[in-house]
ZAZA-320907 format. One record per residue: x, y, z negated of N, C-alpha, C in turn; residue in one letter. Coordinates in steps of 0.05 Angstrom, whole numbers, plus 5000, padded with zeros to 4 digits. Layout:
! residues N
XYZXYZXYZa...
This chain:
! residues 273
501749765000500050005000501850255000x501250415019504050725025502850774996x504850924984504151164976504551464980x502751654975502451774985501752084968x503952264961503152474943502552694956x500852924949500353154952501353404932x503153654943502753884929501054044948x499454204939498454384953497654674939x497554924949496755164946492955184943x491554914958488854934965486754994940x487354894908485554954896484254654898x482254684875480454434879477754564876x476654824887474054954889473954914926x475254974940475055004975475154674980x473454655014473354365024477154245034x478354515024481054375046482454175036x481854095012483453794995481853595009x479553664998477253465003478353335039x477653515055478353465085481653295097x483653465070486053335080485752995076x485353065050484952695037483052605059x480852665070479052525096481652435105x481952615122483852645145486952335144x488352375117489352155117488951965119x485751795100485051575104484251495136x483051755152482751615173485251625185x487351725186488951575202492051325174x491351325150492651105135490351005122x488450865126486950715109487250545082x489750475085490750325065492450505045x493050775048493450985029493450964998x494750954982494451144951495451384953x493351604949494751834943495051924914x496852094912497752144885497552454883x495652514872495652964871497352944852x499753094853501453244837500353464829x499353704843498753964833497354094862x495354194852493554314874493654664864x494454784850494855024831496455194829x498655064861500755264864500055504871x500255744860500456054858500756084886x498956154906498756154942501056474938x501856414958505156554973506956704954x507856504924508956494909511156284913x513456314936515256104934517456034919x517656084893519956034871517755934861x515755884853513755794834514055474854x513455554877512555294890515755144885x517355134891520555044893520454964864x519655084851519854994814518654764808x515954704819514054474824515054344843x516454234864516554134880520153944873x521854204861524254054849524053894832x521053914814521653784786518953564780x517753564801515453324803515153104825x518053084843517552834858520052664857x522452734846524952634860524852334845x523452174827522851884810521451804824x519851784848518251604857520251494879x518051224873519650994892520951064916x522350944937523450904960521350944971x521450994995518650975016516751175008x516251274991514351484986513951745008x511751785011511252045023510652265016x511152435009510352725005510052925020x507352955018506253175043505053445023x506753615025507553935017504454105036x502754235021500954315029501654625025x503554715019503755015010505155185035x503855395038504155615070503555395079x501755285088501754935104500454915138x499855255141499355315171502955265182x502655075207504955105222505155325242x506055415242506855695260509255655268x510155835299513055765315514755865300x515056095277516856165262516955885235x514455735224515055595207513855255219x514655185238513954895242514654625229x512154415235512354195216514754065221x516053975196518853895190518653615178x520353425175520453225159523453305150x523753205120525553185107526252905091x529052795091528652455076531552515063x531052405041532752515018531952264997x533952124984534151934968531751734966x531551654995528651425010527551605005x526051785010524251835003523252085029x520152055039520352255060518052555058x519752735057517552965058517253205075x514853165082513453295107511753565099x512953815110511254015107511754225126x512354415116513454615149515854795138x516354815156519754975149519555355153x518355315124518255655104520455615077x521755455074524255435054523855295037x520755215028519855135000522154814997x520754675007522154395015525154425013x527254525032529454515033530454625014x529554814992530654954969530754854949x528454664952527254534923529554234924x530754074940531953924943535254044956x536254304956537754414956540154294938x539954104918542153994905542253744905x541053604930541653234932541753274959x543552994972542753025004541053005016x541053095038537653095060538553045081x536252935104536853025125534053115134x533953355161533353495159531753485193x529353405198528053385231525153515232x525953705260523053825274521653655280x518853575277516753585287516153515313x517553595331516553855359514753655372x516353305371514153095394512052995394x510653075361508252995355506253115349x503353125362502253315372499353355357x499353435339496253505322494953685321x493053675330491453985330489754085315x489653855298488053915272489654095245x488254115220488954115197491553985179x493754065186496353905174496353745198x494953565222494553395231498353235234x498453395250502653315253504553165233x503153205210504153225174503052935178x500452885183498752485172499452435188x500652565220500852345247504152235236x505652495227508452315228508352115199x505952185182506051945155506151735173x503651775179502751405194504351215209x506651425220508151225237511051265225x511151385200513651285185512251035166x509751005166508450755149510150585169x508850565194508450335209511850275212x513650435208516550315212518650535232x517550685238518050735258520750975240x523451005251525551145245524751495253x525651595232525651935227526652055251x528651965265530052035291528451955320x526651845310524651755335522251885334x521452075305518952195305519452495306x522252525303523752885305525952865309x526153155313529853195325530553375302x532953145297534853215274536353445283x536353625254537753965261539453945240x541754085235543154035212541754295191x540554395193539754515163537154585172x534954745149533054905153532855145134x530355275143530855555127530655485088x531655675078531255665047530055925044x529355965016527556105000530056254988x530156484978532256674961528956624929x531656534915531456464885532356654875x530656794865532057034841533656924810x536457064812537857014792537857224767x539057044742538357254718540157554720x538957744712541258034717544257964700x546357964699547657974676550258174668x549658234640552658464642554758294634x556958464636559558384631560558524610x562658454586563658614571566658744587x566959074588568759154604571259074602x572559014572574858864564575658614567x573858434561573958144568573858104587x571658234603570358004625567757854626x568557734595565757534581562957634592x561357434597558357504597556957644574x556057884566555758024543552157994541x550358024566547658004560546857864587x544357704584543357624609541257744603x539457734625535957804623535257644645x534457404639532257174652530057344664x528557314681526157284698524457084685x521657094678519356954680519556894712x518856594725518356494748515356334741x514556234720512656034719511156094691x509156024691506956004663505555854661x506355484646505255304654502355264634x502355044637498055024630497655134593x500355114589499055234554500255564562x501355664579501855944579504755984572x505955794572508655774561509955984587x512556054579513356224604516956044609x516456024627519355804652520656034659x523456144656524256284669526656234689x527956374706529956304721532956224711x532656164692535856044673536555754666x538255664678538755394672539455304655x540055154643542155024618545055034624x545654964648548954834651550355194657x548455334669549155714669549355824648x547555774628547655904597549955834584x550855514580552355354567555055584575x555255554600557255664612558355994612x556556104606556556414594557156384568x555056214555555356254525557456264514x559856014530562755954515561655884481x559955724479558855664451559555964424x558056144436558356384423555156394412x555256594387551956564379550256764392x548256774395546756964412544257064397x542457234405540357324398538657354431x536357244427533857254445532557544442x532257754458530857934448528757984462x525858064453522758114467521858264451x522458614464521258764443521758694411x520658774403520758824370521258404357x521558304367522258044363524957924374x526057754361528857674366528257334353x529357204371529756964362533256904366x534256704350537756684345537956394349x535756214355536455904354534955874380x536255474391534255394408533555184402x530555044397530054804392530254664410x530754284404530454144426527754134433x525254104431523254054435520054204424x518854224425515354314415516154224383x516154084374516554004338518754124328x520854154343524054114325523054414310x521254564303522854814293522554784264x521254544260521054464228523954404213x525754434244528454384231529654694215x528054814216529355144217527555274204x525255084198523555244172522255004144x522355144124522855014097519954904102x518055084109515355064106514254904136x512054724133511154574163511154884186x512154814205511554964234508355024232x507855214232505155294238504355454274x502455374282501055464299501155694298x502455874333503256124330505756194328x506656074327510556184328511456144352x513856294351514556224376518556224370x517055944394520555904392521455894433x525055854427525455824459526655554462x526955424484528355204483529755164515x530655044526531154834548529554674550x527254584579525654474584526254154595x525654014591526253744606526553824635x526854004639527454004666530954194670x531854224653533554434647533554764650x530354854651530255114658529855264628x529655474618529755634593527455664589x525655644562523155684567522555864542x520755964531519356124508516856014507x516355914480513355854476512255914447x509755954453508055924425507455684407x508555514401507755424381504955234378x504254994396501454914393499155194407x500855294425498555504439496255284452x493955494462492455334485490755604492x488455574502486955784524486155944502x484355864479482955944456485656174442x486356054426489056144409491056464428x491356344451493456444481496156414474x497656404495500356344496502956534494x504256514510507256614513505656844525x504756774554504056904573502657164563x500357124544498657344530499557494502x500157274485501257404466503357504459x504657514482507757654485508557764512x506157764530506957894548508457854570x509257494561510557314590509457284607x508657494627507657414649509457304675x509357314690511757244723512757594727x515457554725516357754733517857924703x517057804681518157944660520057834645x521858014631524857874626524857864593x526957804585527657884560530757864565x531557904538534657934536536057774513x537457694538539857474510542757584506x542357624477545557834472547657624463x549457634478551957444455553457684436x553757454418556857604397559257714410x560457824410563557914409565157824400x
């Protein structure tokens, strides 16, 4: 049985999920599809690359992934296949895809010989006949790269005597389902500035000086149980920097509301001297 995942920009209120999913079974009948996320932020592409790096690269060999985001093919963005550690993904070449897999190998083929005139149609025609066996070099012509997305990096100063990294200020890129805020900072970048120096988190009139490993650990750093409503920062299982509330949810609100993490807002991390 293929399998068969979806990201998409479409929403689950409009018929266009509903129609894509048609559209596959009639031409893969024997299909599982798998929705990853239908909720991507439409012509937000660091949001989409964020979702797309960090929710498919564990599925099996043979897997398909068909990328629904900017998902009109146009002569400036045409349908692409991409195959990267077994695994094959089909969407159109606006950067999302090539950016998001930007740090494992790929290889990288147009579209151009297969001819759909439908809805994604090009996207289920080349699934179906990478089902049936048929080699990536026989359904497109291999190019050696495609376009990428520009990823916004954190601002950072320098101390004028040292050199040393003296402050970063992360970007908000993401605000996931409890409101938590994802920003553009990695772990192995921080580590690497930090030089294991102590720091201070600053957000307005609040400062945090530690990072927990996880949602619980801050009971390590308070005498009294963690209560609902605090906020701590951490490294995400994904290695990106995050800020959260504490057992937030819609009722209560999150990072996003009660501090003002929306997409696009920073804070500041000071090191020592």
């Amino acid at each position: 049985m293929p399998l068969i995942t979806l990201t998409t920009d479409f929403g689950t209120k409009d018929p266009d999920l509903g129609y894509l999913k048609s559209q596959i079974f009639r031409h893969i009948p024997n299909a599982q599809i798998i929705d990853i996320s239908h909720q991507v932020t439409p012509f937000d592409p660091q949001e989409a690359v964020y979702i797309v790096e960090n929710s498919l690269e564990n599925f099996p060999e043979n897997t398909i992934h068909i990328i629904g985001i900017d998902s009109e093919a146009v002569k400036e963005h045409p349908p692409v296949l991409i195959v990267s550690k077994g695994q094959f993904y089909l969407g159109n070449d606006n950067g999302i895809i090539a950016t998001a897999l930007a740090n494992q190998p790929a290889s990288y083929y147009l579209l151009k010989g297969i001819n759909g005139s439908g809805f994604m149609q090009t996207h289920i025609l080349a699934a179906a006949r990478l089902i049936k066996g048929d080699k990536p070099d026989e359904i497109g012509q291999n190019v050696p790269e495609l376009k990428h997305v520009v990823i916004s990096k954190p601002l950072v100063k320098h101390n004028e005597q040292t050199g040393a990294v003296s402050l970063i200020a992360p970007q908000v890129i993401y605000n996931d389902h409890y409101g938590n805020a994802i920003f553009n900072l990695k772990k192995e970048i921080f580590e690497a500035w930090q030089k294991s120096r102590k720091f201070k988190i600053k957000l307005g009139h609040y400062e945090i000086d530690y990072l927990v490993e996880n949602y619980h650990d801050g009971t390590k750093h308070h005498k009294n149980i963690t209560r609902a409503g605090e906020m701590f920062a951490r490294f995400n299982r994904f290695g990106y920097f995050e800020i959260f509330i504490y057992k937030s949810n819609k009722n209560t609100g999150g990072a996003n509301s009660l501090l003002g993490l929306q997409k696009n807002k920073t804070v500041h991390i000071v090191f020592e001297e």
